[in-house]
C-alpha positions, 0 to 999 in steps of 0.5 A: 131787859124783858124777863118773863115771870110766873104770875100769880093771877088767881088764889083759891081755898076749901075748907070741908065744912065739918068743923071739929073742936078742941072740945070735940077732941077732948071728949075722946082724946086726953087732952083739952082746948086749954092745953092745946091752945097754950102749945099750938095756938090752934083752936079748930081744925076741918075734917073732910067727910068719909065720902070726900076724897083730897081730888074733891078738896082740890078740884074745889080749890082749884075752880075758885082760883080759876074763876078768881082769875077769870080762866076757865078748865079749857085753859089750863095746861098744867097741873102739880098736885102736892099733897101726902095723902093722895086719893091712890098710890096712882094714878097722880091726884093730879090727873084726878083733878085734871079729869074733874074739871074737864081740863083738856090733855095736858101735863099733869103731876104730884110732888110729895114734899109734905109740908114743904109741898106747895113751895116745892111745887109753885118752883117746879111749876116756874119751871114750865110756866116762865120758860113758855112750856105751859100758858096756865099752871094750876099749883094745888095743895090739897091734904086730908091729913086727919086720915093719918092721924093715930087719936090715941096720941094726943101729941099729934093728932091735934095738930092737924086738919084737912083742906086744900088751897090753889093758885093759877100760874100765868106767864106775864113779861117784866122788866127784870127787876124786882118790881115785876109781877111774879115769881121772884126768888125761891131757896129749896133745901131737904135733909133726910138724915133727919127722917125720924123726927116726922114721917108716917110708918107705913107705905105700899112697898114697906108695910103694905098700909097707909100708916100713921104720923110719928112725930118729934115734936120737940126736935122738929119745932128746933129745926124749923126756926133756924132752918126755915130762917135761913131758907127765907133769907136765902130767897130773899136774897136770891130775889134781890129784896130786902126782908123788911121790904116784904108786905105780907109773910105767909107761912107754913100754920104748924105751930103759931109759936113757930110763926113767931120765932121764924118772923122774930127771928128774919126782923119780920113785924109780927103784924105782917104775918098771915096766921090761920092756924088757929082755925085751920090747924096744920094743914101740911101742903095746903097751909100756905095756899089757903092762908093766901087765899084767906089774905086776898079774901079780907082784902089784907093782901093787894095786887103789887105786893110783896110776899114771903112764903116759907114751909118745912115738913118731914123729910126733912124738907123746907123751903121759901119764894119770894113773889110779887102779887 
């Protein structure tokens, strides 16, 4: 029976090209790359400029996908920006990007799930592509989480950098089977009675300001293991796969602790893992992205493979998809 899937077939990331150290923040916050390293894993983090916007990060982001599957803005149809920290309360991000690229009138939206953003929308954006309702999808996850950041409060602001990753979308026929190109099984879940342990204390219709991020970092690292593990056994199990099946297991890059124990967790060989979080630090809906694009780029992550990709961000949210390249 022919299905037709969402296909990956394109992958783009952008760094801003201000790298800040541990060091760096050592000599304004009480903290040290010792410390840091031990807890996180994380040893730099990007910082966007003053004058750069997130539609800047994503428009970069979304013009290396686009040139990577050999489409042009002309093409695209569909944009889903997920991102925390968009350029303005409105309009989306995403019609920012759209008019960035000179993409043409088409659908044009952002999804705020925190970090869970990217996996959240790569489902919504299955949505319109697999059902014939957009040709070629841009899903962007771009962040400029360090505005967000409290630098007094050393259990948080160190954690975070700034960055945005892309894919592009196409519809492709299969043959219904788990060997097909595409987008294969996704599990999506959300608890927001447990808003307090990572959220930002301030909104338009709330504070009247941005805010800054709270976080409780003890509580929140307990959720992801068990939570993110059941998500990826759910969409495992949803596509038809088996975990030990899967290539490559790109995660959301919180913590490398929390790479460890989810993929220790599920029967995943550490070696599968994509790690960028010790050069990108957490970069909220962006990680996922810019760790596929990293992937691709050094050539560890081929067409035809199997891939997991999980996430869990305040809300709380957290969700995984099965795809394959």
């Amino acid at each position: 029976m022919s299905v037709v899937r969402s296909v990956v077939t394109g992958v783009g990331g952008y760094l801003p090209p201000n790298i800040v150290t541990n060091d760096d923040l050592a000599k304004f916050v009480d903290t040290s790359d010792a410390w840091i390293v031990e807890r996180t894993g994380i040893r730099q983090r990007h910082q966007a400029s003053p004058d750069q916007a997130v539609s800047d990060l994503a428009f970069e982001a979304a013009s290396r996908a686009l040139e990577a599957a050999g489409r042009t803005a002309a093409e695209v149809d569909l944009i889903i920006v997920a991102t925390t920290t968009p350029d303005l309360t409105f309009p989306a991000t995403a019609t920012i990007v759209q008019r960035k690229l000179g993409a043409p009138i088409g659908i044009a939206f952002d999804i705020q799930a925190v970090c869970s953003g990217f996996v959240y929308a790569l489902s919504v954006a299955d949505g319109f592509v697999a059902r014939g309702h957009a040709k070629c999808a841009l899903v962007i996850g771009a962040e400029t989480m360090t505005r967000l950041m409290d630098w007094t409060d050393r259990g948080t602001c160190v954690l975070f950098g700034d960055g945005a990753g892309a894919v592009v979308l196409e519809p492709r026929a299969g043959e219904g089977t788990t060997a097909d190109r595409g987008l294969l099984g996704f599990a999506l879940r959300a608890d927001g009675t447990k808003k307090d342990l990572l959220y930002v204390d301030g909104g338009p219709s709330t504070t009247g300001t941005v805010g800054k991020l709270r976080m409780q970092g003890n509580q929140v690292f307990k959720h992801a293991v068990i939570n993110i593990s059941e998500a990826i056994e759910a969409a495992a199990k949803g596509a038809g796969i088996a975990i030990a099946d899967v290539d490559w297991f790109i995660p959301h890059q919180a913590n490398q602790r929390i790479l460890q124990g989810v993929a220790n967790r599920v029967g995943l060989d550490e070696a599968k893992v994509i790690s960028t979080v010790a050069l990108h630090a957490n970069t909220s809906a962006a990680s996922i992205p810019l760790a596929f694009a990293q992937g691709v780029a050094d050539g560890r992550i081929k067409p035809g493979q199997l891939l997991l990709l999980e996430a869990m961000g305040g809300g709380l949210t957290w969700g995984a998809c099965v795809l394959r390249l």
